[in-house]
C-alpha positions as CSV (number, residue, x, y, z in Angstrom):
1,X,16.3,16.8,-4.1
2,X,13.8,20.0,-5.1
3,X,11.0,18.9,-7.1
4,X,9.2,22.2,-9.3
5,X,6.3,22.3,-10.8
6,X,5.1,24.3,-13.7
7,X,1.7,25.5,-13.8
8,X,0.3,27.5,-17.0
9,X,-2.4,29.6,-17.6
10,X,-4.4,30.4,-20.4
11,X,-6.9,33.2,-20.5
12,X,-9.7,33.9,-23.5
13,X,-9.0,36.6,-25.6
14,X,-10.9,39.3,-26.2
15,X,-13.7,40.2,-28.8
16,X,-14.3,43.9,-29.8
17,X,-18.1,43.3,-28.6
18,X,-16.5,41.7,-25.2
19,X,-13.4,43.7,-23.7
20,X,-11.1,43.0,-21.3
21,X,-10.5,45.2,-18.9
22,X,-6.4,45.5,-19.4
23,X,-6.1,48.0,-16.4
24,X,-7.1,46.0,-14.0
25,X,-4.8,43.2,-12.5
26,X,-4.5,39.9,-14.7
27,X,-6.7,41.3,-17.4
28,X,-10.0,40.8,-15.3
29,X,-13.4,41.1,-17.1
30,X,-15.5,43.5,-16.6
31,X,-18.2,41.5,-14.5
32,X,-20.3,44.4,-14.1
33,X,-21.1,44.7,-17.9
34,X,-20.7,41.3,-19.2
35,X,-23.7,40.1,-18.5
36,X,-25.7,42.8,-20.0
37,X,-23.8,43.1,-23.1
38,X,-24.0,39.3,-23.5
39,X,-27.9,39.5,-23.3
40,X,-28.1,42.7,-25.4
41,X,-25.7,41.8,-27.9
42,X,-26.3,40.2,-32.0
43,X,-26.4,36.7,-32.2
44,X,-22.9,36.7,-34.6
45,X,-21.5,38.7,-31.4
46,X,-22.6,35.7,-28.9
47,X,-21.1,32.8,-31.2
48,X,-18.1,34.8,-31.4
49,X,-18.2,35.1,-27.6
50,X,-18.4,31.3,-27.0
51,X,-15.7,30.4,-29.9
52,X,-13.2,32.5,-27.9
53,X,-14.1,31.1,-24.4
54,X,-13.4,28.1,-26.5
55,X,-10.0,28.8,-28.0
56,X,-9.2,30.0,-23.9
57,X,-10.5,26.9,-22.6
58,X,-8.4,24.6,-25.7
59,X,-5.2,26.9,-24.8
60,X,-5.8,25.9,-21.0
61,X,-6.5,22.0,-21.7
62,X,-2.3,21.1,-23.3
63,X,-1.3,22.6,-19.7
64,X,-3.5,20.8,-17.3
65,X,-2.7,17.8,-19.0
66,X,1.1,18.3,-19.2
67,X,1.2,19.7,-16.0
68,X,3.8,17.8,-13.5
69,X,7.0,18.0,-11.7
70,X,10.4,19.3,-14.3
71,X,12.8,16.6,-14.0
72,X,14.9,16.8,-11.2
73,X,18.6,15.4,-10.3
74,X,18.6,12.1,-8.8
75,X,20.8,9.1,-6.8
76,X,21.0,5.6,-7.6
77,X,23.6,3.6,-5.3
78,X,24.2,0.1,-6.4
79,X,25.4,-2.0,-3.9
80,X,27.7,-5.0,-4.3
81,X,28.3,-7.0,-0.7
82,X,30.8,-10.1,-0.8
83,X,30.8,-12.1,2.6
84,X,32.7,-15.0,3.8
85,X,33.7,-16.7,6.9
86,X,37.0,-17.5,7.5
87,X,39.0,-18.3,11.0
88,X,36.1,-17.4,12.9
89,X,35.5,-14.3,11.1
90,X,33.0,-12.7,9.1
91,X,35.2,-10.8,6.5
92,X,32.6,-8.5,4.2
93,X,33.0,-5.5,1.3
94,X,30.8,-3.5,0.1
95,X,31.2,-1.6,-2.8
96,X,28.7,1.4,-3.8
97,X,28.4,3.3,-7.7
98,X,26.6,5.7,-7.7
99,X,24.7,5.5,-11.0
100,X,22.0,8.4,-11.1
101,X,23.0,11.9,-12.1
102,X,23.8,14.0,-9.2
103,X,26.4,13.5,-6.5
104,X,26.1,11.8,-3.3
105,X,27.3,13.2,0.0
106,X,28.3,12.4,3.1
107,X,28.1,8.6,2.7
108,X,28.4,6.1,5.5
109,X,28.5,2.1,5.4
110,X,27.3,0.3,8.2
111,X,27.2,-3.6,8.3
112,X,24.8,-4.9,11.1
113,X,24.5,-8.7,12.1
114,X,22.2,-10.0,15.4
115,X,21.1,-6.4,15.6
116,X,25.0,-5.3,16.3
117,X,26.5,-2.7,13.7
118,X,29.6,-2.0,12.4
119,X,30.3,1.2,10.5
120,X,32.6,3.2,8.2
121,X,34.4,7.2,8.7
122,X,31.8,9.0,6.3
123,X,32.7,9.4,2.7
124,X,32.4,13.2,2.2
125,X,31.3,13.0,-1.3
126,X,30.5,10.0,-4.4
127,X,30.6,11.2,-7.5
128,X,28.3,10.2,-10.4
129,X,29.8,6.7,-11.6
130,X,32.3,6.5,-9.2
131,X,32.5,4.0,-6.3
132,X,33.2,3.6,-2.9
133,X,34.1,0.4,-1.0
134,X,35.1,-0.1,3.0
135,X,35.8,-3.8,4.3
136,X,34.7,-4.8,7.7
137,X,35.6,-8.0,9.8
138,X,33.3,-9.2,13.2
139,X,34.0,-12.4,15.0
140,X,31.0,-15.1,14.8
141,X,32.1,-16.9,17.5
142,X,29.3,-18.8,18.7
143,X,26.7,-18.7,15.7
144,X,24.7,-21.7,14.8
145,X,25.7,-23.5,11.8
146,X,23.6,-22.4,8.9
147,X,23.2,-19.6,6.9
148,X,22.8,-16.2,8.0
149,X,21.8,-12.9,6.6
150,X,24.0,-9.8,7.0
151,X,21.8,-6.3,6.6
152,X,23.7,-3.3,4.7
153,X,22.6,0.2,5.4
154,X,23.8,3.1,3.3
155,X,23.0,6.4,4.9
156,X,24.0,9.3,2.6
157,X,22.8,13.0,1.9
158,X,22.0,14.8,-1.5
159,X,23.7,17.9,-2.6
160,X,20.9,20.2,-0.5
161,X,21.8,18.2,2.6
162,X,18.8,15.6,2.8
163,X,19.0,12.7,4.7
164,X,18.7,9.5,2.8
165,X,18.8,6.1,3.4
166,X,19.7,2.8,0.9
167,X,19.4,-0.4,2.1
168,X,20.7,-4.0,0.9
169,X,21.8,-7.5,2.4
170,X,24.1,-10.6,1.9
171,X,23.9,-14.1,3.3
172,X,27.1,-16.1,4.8
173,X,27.3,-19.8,5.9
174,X,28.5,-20.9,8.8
175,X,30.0,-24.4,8.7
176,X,27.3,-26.6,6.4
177,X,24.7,-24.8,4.6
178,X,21.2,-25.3,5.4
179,X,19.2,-23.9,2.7
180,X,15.8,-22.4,3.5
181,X,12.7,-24.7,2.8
182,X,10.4,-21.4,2.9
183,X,9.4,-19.0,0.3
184,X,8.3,-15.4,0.6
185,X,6.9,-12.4,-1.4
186,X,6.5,-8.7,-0.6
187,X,4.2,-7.2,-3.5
188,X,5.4,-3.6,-4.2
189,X,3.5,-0.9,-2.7
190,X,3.1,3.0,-3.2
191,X,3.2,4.9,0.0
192,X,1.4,8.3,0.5
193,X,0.9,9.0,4.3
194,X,-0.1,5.2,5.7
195,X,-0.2,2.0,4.2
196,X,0.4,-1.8,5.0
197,X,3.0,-3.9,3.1
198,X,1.9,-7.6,2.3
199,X,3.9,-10.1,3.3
200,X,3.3,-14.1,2.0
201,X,5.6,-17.5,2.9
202,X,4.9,-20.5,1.8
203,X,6.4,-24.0,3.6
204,X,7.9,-26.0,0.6
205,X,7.4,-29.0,2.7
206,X,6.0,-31.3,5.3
207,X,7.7,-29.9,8.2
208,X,6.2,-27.5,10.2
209,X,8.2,-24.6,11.4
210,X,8.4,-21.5,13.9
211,X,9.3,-18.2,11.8
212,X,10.9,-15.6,13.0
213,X,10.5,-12.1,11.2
214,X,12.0,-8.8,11.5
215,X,10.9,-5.8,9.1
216,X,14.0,-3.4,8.3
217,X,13.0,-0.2,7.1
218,X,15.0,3.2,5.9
219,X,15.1,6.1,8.4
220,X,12.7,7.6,5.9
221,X,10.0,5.2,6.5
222,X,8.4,4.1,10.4
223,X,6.5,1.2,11.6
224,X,4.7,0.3,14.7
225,X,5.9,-3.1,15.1
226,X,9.1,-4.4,13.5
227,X,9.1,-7.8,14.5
228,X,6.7,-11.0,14.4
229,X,6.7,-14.3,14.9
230,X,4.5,-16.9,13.5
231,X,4.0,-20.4,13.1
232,X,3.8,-22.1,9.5
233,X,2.1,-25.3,8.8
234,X,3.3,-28.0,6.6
235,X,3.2,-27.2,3.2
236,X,1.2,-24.2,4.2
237,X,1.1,-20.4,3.3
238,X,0.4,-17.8,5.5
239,X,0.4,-13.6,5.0
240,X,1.5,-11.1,6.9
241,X,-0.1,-7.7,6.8
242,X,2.9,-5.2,7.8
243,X,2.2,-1.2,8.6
244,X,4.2,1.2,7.5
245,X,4.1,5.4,7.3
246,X,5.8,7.9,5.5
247,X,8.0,9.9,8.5
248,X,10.7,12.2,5.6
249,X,10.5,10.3,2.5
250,X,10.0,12.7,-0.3
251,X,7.7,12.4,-3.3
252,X,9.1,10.3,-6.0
253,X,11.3,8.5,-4.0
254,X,12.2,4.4,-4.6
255,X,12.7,2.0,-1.2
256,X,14.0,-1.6,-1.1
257,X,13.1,-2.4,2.2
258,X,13.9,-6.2,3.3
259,X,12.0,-8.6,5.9
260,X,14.3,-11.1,7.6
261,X,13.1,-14.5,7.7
262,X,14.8,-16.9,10.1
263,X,14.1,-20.3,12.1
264,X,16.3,-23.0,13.5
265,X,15.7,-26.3,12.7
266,X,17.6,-29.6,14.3
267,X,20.3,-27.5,15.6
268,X,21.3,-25.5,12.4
269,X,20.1,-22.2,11.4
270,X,18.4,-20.8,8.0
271,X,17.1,-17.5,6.8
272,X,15.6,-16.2,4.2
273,X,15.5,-12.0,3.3
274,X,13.0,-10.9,1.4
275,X,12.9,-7.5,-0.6
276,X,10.2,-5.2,-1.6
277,X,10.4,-2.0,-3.3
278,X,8.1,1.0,-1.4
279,X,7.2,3.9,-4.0
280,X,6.5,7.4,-2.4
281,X,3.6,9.2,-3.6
282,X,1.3,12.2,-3.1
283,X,-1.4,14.3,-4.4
284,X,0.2,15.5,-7.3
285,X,0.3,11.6,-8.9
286,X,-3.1,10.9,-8.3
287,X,-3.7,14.3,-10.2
288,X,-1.6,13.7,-12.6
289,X,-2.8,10.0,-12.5
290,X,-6.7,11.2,-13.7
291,X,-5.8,14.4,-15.2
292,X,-7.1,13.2,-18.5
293,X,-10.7,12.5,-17.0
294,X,-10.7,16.0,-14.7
295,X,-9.9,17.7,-18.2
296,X,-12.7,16.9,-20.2
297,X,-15.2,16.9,-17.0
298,X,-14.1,20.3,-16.7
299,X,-14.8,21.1,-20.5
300,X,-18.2,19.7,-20.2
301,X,-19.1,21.7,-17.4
302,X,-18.2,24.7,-18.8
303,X,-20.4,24.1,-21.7
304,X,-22.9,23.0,-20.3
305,X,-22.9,25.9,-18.3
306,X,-23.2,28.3,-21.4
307,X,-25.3,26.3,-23.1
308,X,-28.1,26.1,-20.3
309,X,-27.2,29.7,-19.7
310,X,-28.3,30.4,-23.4
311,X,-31.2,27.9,-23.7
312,X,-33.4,29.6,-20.7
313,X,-32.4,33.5,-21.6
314,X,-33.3,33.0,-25.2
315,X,-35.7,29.9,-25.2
316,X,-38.8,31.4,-27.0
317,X,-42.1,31.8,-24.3
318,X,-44.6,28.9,-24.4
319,X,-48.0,29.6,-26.0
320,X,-51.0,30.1,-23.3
């Protein structure tokens, strides 16, 4: 998805005591003269000097403050999973609308349960608000009793032929439920180049328990180590400090990325999955971010230039 950005430029305009030089490329001034005639010149010629580098710098000032990318087309997939067990079988759908304002393209499903994947013939093209559903059925022969997450990855490209990535989950029950006595939190995060995601659990009770966790990530976005084990104390909390980089993401770009938290207790499993959302930034936001403060520090520095500039060429001699 091509992001633009519009840059414009403002330049003073002229005074009859202060020419432009219009032959020369982008209406340079005459550097040469311009001092002199700026020394040599009336008073009323100097203030009307500085009142147009004024009016250039106040013409400049609206576009470095509105200055930004020009909207750009975008995809939204919402994804809707239904699971359930039944003779042995996990039966699941999933069901994707796409809900932004450009097309998606070459869409594929993929289902994937104890790190084994199922997925779909690719979709060749998902229209704005139209959906897209495949079913898929695995056998789960031999899974604990408990509840189990199932991890849903949406790969997909935009109109210009990016590679993209959407991610989302569902939880079945095998036999009774066992309900997880844990809690987690993932506190959203922008991502530039590098940063680490924050992962807190909390034991809701007296029992202490062995945690298993795996990190699932986009194709977009890397990490050094996806998995992690630790061991939570009753009625504890404990955080996790998770690296992650930027490998393709591009600027502007939303992530739900999910951590899979599971342990096995008295012969029955439980899991919980825990989203976060990963925003993708660069230079341009934290521009656009203080663009307000770099303004007026650049207005001030201009006039203090031409006021210091003025104040020791015209500053009367002291007396001996």
């Amino acid at each position: 998805m091509a992001k633009m950005f519009i840059i414009a430029t403002a330049i003073a305009p002229a005074t009859d005591d202060f020419p432009f030089d219009h032959h020369r490329a982008g209406f340079v001034v005459e550097a040469s003269t311009l001092k002199s005639r700026l020394f040599s010149a009336s008073r009323s010629a100097r203030q009307r000097f500085l009142r147009a580098c004024l009016r250039g710098f106040c013409a400049v000032l609206p576009a470095l403050l509105m200055v930004g990318p020009a909207s750009a087309g975008h995809i939204t997939l919402q994804i809707d999973t239904t699971s359930t067990v039944r003779d042995d079988q996990l039966q699941s759908r999933v069901t994707l609308t796409n809900q932004g304002d450009e097309s998606a393209a070459n869409i594929q499903v993929h289902v994937e349960l104890q790190g084994k994947r199922d997925s779909s013939p690719i979709q060749a093209s998902l229209g704005v608000q139209r959906s897209y559903a495949r079913a898929f059925s695995r056998p789960i022969a031999g899974l604990s009793e408990g509840r189990h997450p199932l991890v849903v990855i949406i790969d997909y490209t935009d109109t210009n032929g990016y590679p993209l990535t959407a991610l989302s989950f569902a939880e079945f029950i095998v036999g009774a439920d066992n309900p997880p006595r844990i809690h987690g939190v993932i506190k959203g995060i922008e991502l530039g180049r590098e940063a680490e995601l924050e992962l807190r659990v909390k034991n809701l009770d007296s029992t202490p328990r062995a945690l298993k966790l795996r990190l699932i990530l986009p194709k977009e976005i890397s990490s050094s180590q996806a998995e992690y084990q630790i061991a939570l104390g009753a009625s504890s909390e404990h955080t996790v400090s998770l690296p992650v980089r930027n490998f393709s993401a591009l600027e502007g770009s939303r992530y739900q990325i999910l951590v899979l938290v599971e342990y096995d207790e008295q012969s029955k499993h439980s899991s919980l999955v825990v989203p976060g959302i990963v925003k993708i930034v660069g230079a341009t936001d934290l521009f656009r971010t203080y663009r307000v403060p770099l303004a007026i520090g650049v207005g001030i520095l201009i006039l203090l230039f031409v006021g210091l500039q003025f104040h020791f060429r015209f500053r009367k001699p002291s007396g001996h």
